[in-house]
MDAnalysis code that builds the backbone (N, CA, C; Angstrom):
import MDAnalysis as mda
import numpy as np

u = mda.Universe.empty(495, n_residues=165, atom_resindex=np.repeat(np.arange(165), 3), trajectory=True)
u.add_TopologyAttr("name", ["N", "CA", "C"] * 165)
u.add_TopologyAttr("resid", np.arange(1, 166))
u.add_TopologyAttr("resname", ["UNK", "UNK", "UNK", "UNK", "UNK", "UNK", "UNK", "UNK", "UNK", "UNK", "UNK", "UNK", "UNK", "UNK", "UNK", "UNK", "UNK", "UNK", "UNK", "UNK", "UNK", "UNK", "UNK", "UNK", "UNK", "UNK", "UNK", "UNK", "UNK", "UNK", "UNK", "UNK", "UNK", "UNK", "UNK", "UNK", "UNK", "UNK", "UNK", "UNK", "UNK", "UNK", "UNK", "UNK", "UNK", "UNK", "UNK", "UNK", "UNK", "UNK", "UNK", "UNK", "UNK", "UNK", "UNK", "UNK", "UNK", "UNK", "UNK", "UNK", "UNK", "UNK", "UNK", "UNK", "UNK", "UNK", "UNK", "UNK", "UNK", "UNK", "UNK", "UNK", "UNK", "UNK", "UNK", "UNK", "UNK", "UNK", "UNK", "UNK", "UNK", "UNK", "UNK", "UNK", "UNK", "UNK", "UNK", "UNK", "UNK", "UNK", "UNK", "UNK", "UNK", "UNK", "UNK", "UNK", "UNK", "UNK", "UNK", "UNK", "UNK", "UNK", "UNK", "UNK", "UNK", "UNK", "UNK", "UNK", "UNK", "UNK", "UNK", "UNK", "UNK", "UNK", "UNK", "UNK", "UNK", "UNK", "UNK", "UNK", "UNK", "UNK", "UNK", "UNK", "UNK", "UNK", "UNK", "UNK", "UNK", "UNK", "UNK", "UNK", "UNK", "UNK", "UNK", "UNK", "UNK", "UNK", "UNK", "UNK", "UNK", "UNK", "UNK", "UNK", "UNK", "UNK", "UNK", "UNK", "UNK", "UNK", "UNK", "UNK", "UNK", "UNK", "UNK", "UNK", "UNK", "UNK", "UNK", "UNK", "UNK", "UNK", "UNK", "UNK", "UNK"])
u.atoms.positions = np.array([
    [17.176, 140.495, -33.508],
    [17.877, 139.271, -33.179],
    [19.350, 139.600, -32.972],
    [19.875, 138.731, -32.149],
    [21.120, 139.223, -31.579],
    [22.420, 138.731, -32.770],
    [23.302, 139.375, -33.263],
    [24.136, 138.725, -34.373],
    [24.831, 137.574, -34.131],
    [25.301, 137.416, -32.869],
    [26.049, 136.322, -32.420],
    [25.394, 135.205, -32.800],
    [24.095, 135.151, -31.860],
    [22.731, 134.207, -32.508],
    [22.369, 134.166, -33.396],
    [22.207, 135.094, -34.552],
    [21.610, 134.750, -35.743],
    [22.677, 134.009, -36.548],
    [24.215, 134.304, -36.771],
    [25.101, 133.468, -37.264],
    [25.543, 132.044, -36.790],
    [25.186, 131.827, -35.719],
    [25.283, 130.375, -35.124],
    [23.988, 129.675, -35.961],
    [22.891, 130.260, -36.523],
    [22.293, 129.372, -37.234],
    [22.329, 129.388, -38.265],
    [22.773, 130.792, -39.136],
    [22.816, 130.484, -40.636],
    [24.123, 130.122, -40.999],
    [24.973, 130.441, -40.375],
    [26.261, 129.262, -41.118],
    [25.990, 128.458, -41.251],
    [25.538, 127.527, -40.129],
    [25.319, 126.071, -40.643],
    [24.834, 125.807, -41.845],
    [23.186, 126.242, -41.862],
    [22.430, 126.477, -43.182],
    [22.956, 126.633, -43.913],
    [22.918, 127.949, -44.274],
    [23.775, 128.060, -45.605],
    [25.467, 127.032, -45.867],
    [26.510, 126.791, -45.012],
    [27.213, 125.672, -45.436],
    [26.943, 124.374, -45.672],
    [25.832, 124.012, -45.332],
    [25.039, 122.775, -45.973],
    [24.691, 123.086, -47.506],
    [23.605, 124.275, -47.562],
    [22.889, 124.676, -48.980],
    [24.695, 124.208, -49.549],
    [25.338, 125.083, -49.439],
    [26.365, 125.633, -50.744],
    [26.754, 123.851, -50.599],
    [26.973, 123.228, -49.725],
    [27.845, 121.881, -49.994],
    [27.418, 120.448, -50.648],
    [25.408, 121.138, -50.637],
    [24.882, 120.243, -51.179],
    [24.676, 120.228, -52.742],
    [25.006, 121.517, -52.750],
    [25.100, 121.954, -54.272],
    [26.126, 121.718, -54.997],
    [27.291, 121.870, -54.350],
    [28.732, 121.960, -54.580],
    [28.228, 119.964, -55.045],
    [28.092, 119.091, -54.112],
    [28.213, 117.587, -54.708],
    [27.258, 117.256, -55.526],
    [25.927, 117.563, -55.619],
    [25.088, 117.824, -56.618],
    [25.448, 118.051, -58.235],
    [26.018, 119.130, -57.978],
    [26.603, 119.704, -59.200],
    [27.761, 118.829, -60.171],
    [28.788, 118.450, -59.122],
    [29.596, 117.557, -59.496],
    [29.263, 116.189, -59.789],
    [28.635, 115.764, -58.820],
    [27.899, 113.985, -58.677],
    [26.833, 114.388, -59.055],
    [26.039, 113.850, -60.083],
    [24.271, 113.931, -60.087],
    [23.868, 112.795, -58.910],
    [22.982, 113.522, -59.122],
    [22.032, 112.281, -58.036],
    [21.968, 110.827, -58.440],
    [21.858, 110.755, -59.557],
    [21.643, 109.086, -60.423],
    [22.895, 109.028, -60.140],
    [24.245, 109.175, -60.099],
    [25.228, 108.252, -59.901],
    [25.195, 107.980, -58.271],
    [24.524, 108.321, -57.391],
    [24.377, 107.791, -56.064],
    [23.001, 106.841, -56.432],
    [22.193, 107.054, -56.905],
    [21.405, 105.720, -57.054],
    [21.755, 104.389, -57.654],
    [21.018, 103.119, -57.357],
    [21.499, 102.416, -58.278],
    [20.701, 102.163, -59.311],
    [21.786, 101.932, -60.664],
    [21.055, 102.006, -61.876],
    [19.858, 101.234, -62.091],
    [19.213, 102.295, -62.544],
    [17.757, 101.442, -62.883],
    [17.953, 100.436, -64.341],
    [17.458, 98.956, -63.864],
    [17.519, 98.366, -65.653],
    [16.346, 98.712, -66.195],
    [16.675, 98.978, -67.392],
    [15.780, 99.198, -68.065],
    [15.522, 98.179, -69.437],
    [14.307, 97.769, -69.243],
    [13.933, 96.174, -70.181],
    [13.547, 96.644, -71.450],
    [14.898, 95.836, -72.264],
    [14.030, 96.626, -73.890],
    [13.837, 95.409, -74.716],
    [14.012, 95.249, -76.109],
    [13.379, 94.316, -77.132],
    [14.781, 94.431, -77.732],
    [14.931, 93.099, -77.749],
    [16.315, 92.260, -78.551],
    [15.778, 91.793, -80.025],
    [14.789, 91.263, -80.009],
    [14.623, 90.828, -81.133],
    [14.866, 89.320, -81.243],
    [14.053, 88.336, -81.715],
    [13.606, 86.672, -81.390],
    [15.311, 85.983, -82.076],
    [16.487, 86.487, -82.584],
    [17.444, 85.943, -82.551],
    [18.016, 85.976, -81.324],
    [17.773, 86.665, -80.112],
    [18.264, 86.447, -79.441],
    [18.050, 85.778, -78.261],
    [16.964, 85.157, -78.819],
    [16.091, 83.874, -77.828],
    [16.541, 82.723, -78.437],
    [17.606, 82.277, -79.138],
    [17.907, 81.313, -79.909],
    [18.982, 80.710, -79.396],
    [19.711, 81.090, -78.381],
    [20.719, 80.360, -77.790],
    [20.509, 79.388, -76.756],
    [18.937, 79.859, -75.766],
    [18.868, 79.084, -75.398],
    [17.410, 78.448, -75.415],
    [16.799, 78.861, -75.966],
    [15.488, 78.496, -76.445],
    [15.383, 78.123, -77.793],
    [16.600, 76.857, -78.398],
    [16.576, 76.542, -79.786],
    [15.397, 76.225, -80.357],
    [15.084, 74.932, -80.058],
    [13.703, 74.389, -80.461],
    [12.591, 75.090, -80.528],
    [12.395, 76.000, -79.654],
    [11.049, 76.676, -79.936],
    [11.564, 77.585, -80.906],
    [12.518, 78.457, -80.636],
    [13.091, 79.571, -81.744],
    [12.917, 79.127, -83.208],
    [13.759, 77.628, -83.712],
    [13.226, 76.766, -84.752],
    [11.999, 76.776, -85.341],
    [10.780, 76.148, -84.183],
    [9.772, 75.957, -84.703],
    [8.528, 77.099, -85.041],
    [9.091, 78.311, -84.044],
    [8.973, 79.573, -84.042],
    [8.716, 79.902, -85.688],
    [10.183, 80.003, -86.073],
    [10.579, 80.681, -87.509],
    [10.103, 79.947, -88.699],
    [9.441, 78.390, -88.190],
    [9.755, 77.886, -89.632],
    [7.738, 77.273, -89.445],
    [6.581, 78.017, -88.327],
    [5.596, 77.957, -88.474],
    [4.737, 79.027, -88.212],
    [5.253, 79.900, -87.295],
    [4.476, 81.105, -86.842],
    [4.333, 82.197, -87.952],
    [3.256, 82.285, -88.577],
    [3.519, 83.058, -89.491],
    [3.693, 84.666, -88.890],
    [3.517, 84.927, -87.814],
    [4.304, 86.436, -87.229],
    [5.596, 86.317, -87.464],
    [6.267, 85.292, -87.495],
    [7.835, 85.580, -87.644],
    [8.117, 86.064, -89.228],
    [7.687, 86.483, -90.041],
    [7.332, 86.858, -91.171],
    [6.696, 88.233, -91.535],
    [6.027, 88.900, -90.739],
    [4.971, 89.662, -90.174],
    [5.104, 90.849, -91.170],
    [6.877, 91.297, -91.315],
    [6.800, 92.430, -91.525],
    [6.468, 92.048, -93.580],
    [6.502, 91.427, -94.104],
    [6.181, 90.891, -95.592],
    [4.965, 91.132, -95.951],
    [3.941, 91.517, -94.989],
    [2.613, 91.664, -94.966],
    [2.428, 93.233, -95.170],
    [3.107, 94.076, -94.503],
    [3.138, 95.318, -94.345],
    [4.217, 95.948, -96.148],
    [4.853, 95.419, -96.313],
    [5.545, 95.366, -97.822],
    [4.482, 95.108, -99.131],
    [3.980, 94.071, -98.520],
    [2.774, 93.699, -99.646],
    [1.675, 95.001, -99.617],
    [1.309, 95.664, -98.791],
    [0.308, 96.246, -98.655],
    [0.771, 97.923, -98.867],
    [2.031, 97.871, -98.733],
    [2.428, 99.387, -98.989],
    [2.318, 100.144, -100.017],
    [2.165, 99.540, -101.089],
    [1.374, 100.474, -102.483],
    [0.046, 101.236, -101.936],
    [0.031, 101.938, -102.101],
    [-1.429, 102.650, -102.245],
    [-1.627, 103.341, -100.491],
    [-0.814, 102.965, -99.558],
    [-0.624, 103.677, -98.490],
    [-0.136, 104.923, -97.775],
    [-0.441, 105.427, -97.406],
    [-0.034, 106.956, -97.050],
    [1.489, 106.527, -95.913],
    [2.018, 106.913, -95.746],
    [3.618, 106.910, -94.687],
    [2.576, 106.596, -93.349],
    [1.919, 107.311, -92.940],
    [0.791, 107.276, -91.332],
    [-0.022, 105.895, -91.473],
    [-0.439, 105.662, -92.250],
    [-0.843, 104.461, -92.545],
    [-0.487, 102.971, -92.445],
    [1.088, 103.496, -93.291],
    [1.840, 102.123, -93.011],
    [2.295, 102.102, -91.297],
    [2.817, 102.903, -90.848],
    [2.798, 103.165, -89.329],
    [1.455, 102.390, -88.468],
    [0.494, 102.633, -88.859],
    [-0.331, 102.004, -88.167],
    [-0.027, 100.621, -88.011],
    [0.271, 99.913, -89.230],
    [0.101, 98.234, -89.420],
    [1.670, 97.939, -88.539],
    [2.300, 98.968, -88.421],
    [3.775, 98.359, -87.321],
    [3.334, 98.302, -86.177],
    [2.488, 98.323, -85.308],
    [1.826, 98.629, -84.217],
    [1.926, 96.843, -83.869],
    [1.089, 95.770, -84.869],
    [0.966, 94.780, -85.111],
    [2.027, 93.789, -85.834],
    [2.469, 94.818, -86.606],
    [3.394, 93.371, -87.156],
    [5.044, 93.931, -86.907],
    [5.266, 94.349, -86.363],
    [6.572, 94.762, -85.299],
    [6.434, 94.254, -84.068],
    [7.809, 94.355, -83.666],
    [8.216, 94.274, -82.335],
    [8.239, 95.836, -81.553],
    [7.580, 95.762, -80.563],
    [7.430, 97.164, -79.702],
    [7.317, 98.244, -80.520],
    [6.530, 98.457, -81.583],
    [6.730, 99.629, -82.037],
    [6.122, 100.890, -81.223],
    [6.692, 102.047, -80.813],
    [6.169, 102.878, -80.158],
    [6.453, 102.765, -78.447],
    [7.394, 101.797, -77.660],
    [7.446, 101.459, -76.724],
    [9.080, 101.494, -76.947],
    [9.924, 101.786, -75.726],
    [10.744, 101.874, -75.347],
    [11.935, 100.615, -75.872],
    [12.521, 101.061, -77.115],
    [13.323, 100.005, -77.189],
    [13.017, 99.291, -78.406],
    [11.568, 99.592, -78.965],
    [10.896, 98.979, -80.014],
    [11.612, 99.366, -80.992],
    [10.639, 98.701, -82.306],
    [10.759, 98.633, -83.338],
    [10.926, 100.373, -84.040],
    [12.093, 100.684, -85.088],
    [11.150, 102.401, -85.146],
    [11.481, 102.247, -86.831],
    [12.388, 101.224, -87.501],
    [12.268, 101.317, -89.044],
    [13.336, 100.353, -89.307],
    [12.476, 99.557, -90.618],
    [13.418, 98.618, -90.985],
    [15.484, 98.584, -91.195],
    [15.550, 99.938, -91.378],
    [16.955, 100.678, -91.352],
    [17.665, 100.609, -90.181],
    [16.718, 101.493, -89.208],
    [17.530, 101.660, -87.723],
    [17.709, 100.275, -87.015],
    [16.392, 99.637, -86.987],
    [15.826, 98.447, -85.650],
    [15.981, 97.036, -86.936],
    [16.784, 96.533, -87.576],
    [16.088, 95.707, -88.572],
    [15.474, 94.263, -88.008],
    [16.300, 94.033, -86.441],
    [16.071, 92.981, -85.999],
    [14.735, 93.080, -85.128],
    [13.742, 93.897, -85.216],
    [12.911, 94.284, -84.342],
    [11.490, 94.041, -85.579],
    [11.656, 93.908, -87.186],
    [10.865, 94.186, -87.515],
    [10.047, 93.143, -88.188],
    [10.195, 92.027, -87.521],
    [8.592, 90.898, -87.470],
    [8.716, 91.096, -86.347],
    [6.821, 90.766, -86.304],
    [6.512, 90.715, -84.703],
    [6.982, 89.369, -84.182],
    [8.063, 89.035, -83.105],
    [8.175, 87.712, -82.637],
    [8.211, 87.423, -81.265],
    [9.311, 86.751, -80.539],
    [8.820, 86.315, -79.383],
    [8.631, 87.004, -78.396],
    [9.133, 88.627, -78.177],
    [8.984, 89.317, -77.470],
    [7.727, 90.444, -77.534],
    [6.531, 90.168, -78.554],
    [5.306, 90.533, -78.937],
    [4.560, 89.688, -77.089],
    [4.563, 88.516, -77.513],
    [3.650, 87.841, -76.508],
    [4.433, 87.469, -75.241],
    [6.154, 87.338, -75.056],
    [6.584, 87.246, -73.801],
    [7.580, 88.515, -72.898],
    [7.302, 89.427, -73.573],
    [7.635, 91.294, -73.669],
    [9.162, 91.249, -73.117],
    [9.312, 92.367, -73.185],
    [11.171, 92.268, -73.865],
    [11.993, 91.569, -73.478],
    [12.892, 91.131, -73.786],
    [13.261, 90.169, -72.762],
    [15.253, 90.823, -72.507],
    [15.544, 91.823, -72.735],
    [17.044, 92.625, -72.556],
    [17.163, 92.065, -71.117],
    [16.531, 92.232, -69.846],
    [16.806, 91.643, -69.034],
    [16.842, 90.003, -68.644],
    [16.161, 89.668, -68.791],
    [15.740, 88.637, -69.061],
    [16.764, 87.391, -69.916],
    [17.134, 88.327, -70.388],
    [18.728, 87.777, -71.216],
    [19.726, 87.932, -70.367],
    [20.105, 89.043, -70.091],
    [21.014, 89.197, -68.869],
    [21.438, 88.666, -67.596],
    [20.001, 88.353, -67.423],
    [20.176, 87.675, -66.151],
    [19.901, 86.587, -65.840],
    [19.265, 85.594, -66.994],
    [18.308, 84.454, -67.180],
    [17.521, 84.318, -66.066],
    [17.118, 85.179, -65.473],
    [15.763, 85.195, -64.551],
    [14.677, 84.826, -65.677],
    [13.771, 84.057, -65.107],
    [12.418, 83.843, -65.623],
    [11.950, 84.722, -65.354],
    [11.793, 85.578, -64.112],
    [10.880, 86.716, -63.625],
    [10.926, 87.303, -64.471],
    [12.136, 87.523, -65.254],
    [11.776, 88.742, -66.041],
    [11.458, 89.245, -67.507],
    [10.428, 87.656, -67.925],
    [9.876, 87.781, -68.950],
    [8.471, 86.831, -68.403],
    [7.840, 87.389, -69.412],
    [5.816, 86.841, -69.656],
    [6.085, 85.407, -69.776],
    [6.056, 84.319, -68.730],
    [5.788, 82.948, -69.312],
    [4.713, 82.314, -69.413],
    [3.796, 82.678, -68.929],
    [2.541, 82.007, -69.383],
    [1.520, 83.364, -69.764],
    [1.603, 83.270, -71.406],
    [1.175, 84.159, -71.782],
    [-0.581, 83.505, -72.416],
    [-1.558, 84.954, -71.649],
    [-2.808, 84.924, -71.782],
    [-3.366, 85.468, -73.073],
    [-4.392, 84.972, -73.214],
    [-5.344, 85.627, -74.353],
    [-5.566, 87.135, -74.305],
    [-5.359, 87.691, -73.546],
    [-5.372, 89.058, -73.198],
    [-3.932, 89.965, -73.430],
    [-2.722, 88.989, -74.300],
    [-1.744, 89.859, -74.557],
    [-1.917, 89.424, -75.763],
    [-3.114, 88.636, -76.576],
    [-2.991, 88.705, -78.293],
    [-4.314, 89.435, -78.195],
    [-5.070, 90.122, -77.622],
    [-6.054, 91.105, -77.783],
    [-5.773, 92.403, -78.380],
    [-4.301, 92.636, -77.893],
    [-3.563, 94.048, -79.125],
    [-4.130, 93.733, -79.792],
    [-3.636, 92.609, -80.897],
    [-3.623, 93.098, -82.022],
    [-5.130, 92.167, -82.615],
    [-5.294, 90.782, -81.964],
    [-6.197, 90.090, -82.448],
    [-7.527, 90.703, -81.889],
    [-7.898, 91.968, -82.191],
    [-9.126, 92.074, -82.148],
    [-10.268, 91.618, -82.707],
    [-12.032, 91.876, -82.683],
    [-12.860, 91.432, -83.609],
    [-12.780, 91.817, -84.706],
    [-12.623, 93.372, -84.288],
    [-12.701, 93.719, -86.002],
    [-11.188, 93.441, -87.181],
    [-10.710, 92.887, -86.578],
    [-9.227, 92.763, -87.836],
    [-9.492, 90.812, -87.609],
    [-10.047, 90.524, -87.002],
    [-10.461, 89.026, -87.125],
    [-11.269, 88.685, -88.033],
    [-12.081, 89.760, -88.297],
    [-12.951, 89.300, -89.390],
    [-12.739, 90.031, -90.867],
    [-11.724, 91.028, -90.641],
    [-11.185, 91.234, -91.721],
    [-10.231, 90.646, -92.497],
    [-9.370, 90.482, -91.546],
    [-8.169, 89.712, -92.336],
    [-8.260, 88.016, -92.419],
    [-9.240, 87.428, -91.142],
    [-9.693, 86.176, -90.898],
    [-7.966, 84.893, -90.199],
    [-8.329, 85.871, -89.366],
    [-7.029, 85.225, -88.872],
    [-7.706, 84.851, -87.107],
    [-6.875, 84.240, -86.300],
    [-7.190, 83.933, -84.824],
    [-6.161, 83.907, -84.223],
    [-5.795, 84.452, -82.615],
    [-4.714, 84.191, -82.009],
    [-4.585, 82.513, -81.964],
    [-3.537, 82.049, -82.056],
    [-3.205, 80.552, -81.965],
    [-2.244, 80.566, -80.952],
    [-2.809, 81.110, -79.904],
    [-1.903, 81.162, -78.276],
    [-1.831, 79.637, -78.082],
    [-3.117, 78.778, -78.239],
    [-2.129, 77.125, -77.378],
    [-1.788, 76.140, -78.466],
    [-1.613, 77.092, -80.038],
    [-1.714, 76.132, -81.423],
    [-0.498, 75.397, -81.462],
    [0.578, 76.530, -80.851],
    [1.871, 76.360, -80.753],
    [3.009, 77.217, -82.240],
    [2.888, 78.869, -81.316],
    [3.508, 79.341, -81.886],
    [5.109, 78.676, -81.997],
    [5.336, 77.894, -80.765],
    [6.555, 77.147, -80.738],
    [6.483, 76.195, -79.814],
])
């Protein structure tokens, strides 16, 4: 190949490679994107500013707003993995982005409450979009936890239209 010709094409090349690297390096790529939101769990005080009344009737009938008292009662005689299991249910997001991870770190995360059945609502707060929380929530998001077999153990029922609030 003739040199004249072969450098008319790899300069280019290669001054692209090095310049894409050169802004790469400096700029990541995510600061040319736009930020992704990312939806996490606030915790049911913070559905209280503008969702009083239900928040109210929430706290003072749903016995999930209580949830984590159940897991306290039962912690004698439990292994650490064990009690972990029962946060699955009576937490907020435990194990999910934003969730619940210990009464210490997350304290406002640890009854299961309104963001169990209408899922996180960080955006949703932000932006008071409806879109961007669960409003008509199905029998198929208290199937987590209200299964058969803990239905007939513990003898409890989802009370999706009882009026958690």
């Amino acid at each position: 190949m003739n040199k004249k010709i072969h450098n008319i094409y790899v300069r280019p090349w290669w001054f692209a490679l090095c310049l894409c690297l050169l802004v790469f390096l400096f700029f990541p790529f995510s600061s040319f994107a736009e930020e992704k939101k990312e939806n996490r769990y606030m915790g049911s005080d913070s559905c209280k500013p503008c969702h009083e009344t239900q928040y109210i009737s929430f706290k003072s009938y749903a016995r999930k707003s209580r949830s984590f008292e159940s897991v306290r009662k039962m912690k004698k005689g439990l292994t650490e993995d064990e009690i972990k299991e029962c946060y699955a249910c009576h937490t907020m997001g435990y194990g999910k982005p934003g969730g619940f991870i210990s009464p210490e770190k997350t304290p406002e995360l640890k009854n299961a409450g309104c963001e169990v059945c209408h899922g996180p609502g960080k955006i949703h707060i932000e932006t008071e979009d409806p879109a961007y929380i669960i409003r008509n929530v199905t029998i198929n998001i208290c199937q987590g936890c209200h299964i058969e077999e803990r239905v007939q153990a513990f003898r409890y029922k989802p009370i999706i239209y009882a009026g958690s609030h």
